[in-house]
C-alpha positions in Angstrom: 132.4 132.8 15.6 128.8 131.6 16.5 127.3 134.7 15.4 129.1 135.0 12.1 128.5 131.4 11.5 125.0 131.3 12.6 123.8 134.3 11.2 127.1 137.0 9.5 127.5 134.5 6.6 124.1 134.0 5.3 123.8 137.5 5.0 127.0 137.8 3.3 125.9 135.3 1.2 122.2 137.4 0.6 124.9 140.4 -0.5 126.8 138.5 -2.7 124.0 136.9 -5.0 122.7 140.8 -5.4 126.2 142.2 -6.3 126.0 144.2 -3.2 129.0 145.4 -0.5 128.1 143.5 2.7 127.1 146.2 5.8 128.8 146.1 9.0 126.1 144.3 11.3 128.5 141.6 12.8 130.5 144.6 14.0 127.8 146.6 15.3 125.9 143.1 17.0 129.2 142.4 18.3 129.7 145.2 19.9 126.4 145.4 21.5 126.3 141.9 22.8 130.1 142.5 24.2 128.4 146.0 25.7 125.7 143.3 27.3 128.2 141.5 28.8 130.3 143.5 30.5 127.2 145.1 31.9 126.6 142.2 33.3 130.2 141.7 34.6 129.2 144.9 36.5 132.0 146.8 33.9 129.4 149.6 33.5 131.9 152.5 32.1 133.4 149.5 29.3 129.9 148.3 28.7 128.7 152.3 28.1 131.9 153.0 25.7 131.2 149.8 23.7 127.2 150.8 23.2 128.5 154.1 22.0 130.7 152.4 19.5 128.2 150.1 18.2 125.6 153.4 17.6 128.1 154.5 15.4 128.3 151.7 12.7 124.2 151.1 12.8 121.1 152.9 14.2 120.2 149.1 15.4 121.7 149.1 18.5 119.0 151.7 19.3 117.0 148.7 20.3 119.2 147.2 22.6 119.4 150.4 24.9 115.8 149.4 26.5 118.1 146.7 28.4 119.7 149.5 30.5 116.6 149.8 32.4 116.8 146.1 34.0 120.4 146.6 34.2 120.4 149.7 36.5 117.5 148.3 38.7 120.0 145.0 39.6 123.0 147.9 39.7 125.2 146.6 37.1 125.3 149.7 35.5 125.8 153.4 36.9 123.6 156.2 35.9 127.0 158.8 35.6 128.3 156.3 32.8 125.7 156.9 30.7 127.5 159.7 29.6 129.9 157.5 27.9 127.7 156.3 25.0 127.3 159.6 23.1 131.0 160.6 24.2 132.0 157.3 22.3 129.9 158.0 19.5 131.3 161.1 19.0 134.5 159.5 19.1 133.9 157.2 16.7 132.8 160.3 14.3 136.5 161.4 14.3 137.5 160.6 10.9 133.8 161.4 9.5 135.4 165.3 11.0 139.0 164.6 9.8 136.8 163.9 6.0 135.1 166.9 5.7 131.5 165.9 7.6 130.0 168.7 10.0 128.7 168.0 13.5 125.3 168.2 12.1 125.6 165.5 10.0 127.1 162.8 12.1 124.3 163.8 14.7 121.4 163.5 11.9 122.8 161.1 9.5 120.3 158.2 11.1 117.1 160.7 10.9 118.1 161.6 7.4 118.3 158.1 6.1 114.9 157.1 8.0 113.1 159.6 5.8 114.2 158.1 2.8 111.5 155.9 2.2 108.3 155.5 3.4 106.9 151.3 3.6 105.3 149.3 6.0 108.4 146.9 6.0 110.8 146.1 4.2 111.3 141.8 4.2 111.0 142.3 7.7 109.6 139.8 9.9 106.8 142.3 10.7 103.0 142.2 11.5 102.4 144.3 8.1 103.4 141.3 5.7 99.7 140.5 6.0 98.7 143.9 4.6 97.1 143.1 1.1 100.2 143.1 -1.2 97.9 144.3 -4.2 97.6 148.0 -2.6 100.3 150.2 -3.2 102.8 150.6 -0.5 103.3 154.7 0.0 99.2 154.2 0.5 99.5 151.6 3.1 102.3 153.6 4.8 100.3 156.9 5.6 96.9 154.4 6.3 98.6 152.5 8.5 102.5 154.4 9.7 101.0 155.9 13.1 99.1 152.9 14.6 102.3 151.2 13.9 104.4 153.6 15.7 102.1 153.4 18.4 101.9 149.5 18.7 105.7 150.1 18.8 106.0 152.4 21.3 103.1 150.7 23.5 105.6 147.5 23.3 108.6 148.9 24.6 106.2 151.0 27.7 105.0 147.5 28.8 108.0 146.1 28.7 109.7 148.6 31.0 106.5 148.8 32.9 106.8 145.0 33.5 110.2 145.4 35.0 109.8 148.3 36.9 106.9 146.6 38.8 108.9 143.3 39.5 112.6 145.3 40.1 113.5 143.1 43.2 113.0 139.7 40.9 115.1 140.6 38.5 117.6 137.7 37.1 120.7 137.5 34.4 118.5 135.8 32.9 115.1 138.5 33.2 117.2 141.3 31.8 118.4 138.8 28.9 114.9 137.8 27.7 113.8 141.3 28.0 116.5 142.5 26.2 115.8 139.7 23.8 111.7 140.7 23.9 112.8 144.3 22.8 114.9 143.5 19.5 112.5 140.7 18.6 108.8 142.2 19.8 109.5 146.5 18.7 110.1 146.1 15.2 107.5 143.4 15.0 105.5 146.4 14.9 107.3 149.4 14.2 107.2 150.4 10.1 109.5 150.7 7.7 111.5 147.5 9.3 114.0 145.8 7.0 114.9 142.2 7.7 118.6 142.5 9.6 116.4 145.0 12.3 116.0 141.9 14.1 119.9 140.4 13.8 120.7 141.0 17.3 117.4 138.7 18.6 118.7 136.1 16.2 122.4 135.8 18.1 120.8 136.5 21.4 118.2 134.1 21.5 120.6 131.6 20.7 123.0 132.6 23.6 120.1 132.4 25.9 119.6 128.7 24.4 123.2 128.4 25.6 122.8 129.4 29.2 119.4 127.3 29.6 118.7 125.0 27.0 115.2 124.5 27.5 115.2 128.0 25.5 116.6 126.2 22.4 113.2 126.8 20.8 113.8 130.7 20.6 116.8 130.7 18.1 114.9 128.1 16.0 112.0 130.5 16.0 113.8 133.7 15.6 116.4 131.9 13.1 114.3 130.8 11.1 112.2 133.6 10.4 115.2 135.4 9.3 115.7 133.1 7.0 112.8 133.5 5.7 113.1 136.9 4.8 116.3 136.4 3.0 115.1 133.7 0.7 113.2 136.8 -0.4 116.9 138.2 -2.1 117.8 135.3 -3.5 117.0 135.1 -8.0 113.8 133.4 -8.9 110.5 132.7 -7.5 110.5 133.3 -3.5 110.7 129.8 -1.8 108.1 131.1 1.0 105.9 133.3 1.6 106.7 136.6 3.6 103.8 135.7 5.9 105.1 132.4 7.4 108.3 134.8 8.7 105.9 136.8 10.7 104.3 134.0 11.9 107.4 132.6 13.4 108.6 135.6 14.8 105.0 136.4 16.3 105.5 133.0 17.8 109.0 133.7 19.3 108.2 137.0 20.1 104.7 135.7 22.2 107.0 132.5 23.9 109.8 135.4 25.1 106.9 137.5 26.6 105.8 134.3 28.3 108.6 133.5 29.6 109.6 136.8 30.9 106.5 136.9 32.7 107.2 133.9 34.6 110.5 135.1 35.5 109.4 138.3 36.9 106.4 136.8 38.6 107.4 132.9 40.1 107.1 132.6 43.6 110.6 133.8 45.6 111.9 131.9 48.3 113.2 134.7 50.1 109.1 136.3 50.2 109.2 133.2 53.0 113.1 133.5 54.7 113.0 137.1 54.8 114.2 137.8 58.5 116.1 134.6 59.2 119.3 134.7 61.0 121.1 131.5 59.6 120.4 130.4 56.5 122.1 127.1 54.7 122.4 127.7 51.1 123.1 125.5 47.8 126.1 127.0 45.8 126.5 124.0 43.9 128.5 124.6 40.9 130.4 127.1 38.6 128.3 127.2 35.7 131.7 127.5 33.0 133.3 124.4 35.1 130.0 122.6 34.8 129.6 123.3 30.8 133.2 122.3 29.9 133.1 119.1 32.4 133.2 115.5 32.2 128.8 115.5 32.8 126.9 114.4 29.6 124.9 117.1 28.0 121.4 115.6 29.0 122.8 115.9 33.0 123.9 119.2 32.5 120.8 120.2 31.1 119.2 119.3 33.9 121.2 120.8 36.3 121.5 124.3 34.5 117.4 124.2 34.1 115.0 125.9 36.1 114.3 122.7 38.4 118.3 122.4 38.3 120.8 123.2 41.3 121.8 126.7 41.9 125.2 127.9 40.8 127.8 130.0 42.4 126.4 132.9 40.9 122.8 132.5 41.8 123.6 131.7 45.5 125.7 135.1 45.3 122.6 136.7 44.2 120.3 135.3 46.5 122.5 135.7 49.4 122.6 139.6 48.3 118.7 139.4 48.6 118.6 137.3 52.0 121.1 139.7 53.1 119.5 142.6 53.1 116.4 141.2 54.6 118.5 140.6 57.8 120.2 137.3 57.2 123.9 137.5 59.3 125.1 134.0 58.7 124.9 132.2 55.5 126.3 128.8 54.9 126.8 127.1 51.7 126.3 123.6 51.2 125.8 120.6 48.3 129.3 121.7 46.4 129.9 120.1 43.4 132.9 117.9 43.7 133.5 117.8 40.1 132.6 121.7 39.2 133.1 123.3 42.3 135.7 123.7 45.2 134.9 125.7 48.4 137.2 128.2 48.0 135.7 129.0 44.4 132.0 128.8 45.9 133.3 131.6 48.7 135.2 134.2 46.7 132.0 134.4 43.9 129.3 134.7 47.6 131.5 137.1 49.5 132.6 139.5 46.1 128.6 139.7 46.0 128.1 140.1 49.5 131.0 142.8 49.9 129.0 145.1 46.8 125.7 144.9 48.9 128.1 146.2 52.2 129.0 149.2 49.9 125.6 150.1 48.5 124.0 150.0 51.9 126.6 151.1 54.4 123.9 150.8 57.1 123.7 147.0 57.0 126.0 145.0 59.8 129.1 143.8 57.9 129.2 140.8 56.5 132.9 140.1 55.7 134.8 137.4 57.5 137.3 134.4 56.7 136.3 131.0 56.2 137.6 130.4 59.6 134.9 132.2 61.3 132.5 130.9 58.9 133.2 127.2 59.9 132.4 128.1 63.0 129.4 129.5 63.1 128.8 126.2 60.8 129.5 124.7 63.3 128.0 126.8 66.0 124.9 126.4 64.2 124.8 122.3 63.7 125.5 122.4 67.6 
């Protein structure tokens, strides 16, 4: 509902005022942000089918694929499954078959339609809207096409490179904002961008605003930007200028890099517990209980923030990481009353710690009942 709200109708709207069919993007970004999410959910062979499903209605999702790197380096994903994407866009090709198309040409049919024109950009939010608009635009395409490509490419190589060097930091929330950084920052630069290439950073962004609201300031960037573009469609004189869009989404694109960088690069507690036997740990609150609570948005603000308390979740995560640095006992502590209960704040922990046991089958176990937990509570306060 959000993303057809927020960004499906305006471009419905853009088709409508130009007499033209509207194009399945919803159904493509949906599928890709569902494929997202079940990744996440550590559903690796559903997240794979859905990716393949969303390839087939637009070449797009293409730039959401450079999130499967992050996602196999926290093992949410399997490398076997990736098998399931092109076996799910074949799939989808059934009827295309059943019509009369050959193999050929539901394995080409996105190359063929790149070749069709040859422009810098196309009301994209690109780099290239600063390109003198006086010159004519097949000229600017072969003066400028392969630096572009290459700014492109170099992009998405230092994005990967980024996460590959910081693997063991990497967060929900890392492998959002660099999936975010690739569908906003690649075709910032890449040519022959038109301006729904960047539809899936406008829907991310604002689910990232979602999960952390200090973020709010990416969907207004991206967002707007898009909007910019599609004033661009609409009859008479263009309300603004192509190059304010680009501007925005250089902004956005610069403020995602930023604050990947921090992600992948703030100082880890566990650098200084590594080795520690017992270790008393916040699980504070279940971040769905917490958002549909009795709180007032400004508290829970805080508490989902950066400085706020660690959720369920993120104590599962950071007891995987203390774990396998040695850590045998781990107690958690400063429940929420409200947006917690203990048996809630144990079953999220010990489902973690029980996929770190069958990764590493060399680790001690650490599998018990909350029985034997209290008492090495209590063993511990003694």
């Amino acid at each position: 509902v959000i993303q057809v709200m927020y960004n499906g109708l305006p471009r419905w709207v853009w088709y409508l005022v130009n007499a033209r069919s509207p194009r399945p993007y919803p159904r493509f970004d949906s599928a890709s942000k569902t494929a997202l999410y079940m990744a996440l959910q550590k559903k690796s062979a559903r997240s794979m089918i859905l990716f393949g499903m969303a390839l087939s209605f637009k070449l797009q999702t293409v730039f959401f694929l450079p999130a499967l790197l992050p996602l196999w380096l926290r093992k949410d994903i399997k490398l076997r499954h990736l098998a399931l994407i092109p076996a799910a866009y074949l799939a989808m090709m059934i009827p295309a078959f059943w019509g009369g198309k050959s193999l050929h040409h539901a394995l080409t049919v996105y190359t063929a339609q790149v070749s069709t024109y040859n422009f810098m950009t196309v009301n994209g939010p690109s780099l290239y809207n600063f390109l003198p608009v006086s010159m004519d635009r097949g000229t600017l395409y072969t003066m400028f096409s392969g630096m572009a490509m290459a700014l492109g490419m170099a992009m998405l190589a230092i994005v990967c490179l980024m996460v590959c060097l910081h693997r063991e930091h990497i967060t929900r929330e890392g492998t959002l904002l660099t999936c975010l950084l690739v569908l906003g920052g690649v075709p910032f630069f890449l040519p022959k961008m038109h301006e729904r290439y960047t539809f899936g950073a406008d829907v991310l962004a604002l689910a990232i605003a979602a999960y952390n609201p200090k973020r709010v300031w990416l969907p207004l960037l991206f967002g707007l930007s898009s909007y910019i573009c599609y004033t661009a469609g609409l009859p008479g004189d263009a309300i603004f200028d192509l190059k304010w869009a680009t501007v925005f989404q250089g902004a956005a694109v610069a403020l995602t890099a930023a604050a990947l960088y921090r992600s992948l690069n703030e100082e880890k507690a566990e650098a200084a517990l590594a080795g520690v036997d017992t270790l008393v740990l916040e699980s504070n609150h279940d971040v769905e209980w917490l958002r549909s609570g009795p709180y007032p948005y400004s508290l829970k603000a805080r508490i989902l923030g950066d400085q706020g308390h660690l959720s369920n979740d993120a104590a599962a995560e950071f007891a995987a990481r203390m774990a396998q640095c040695g850590t045998r006992c781990i107690i958690l502590a400063h429940l929420s009353r409200e947006n917690n209960t203990p048996q809630r704040a144990w079953d999220t922990v010990q489902q973690r710690l029980n996929t770190v046991e069958a990764e590493e089958p060399g680790l001690p176990s650490l599998a018990g009942d909350q029985e034997q937990a209290r008492q090495a509570a209590q063993d511990f306060l003694d």
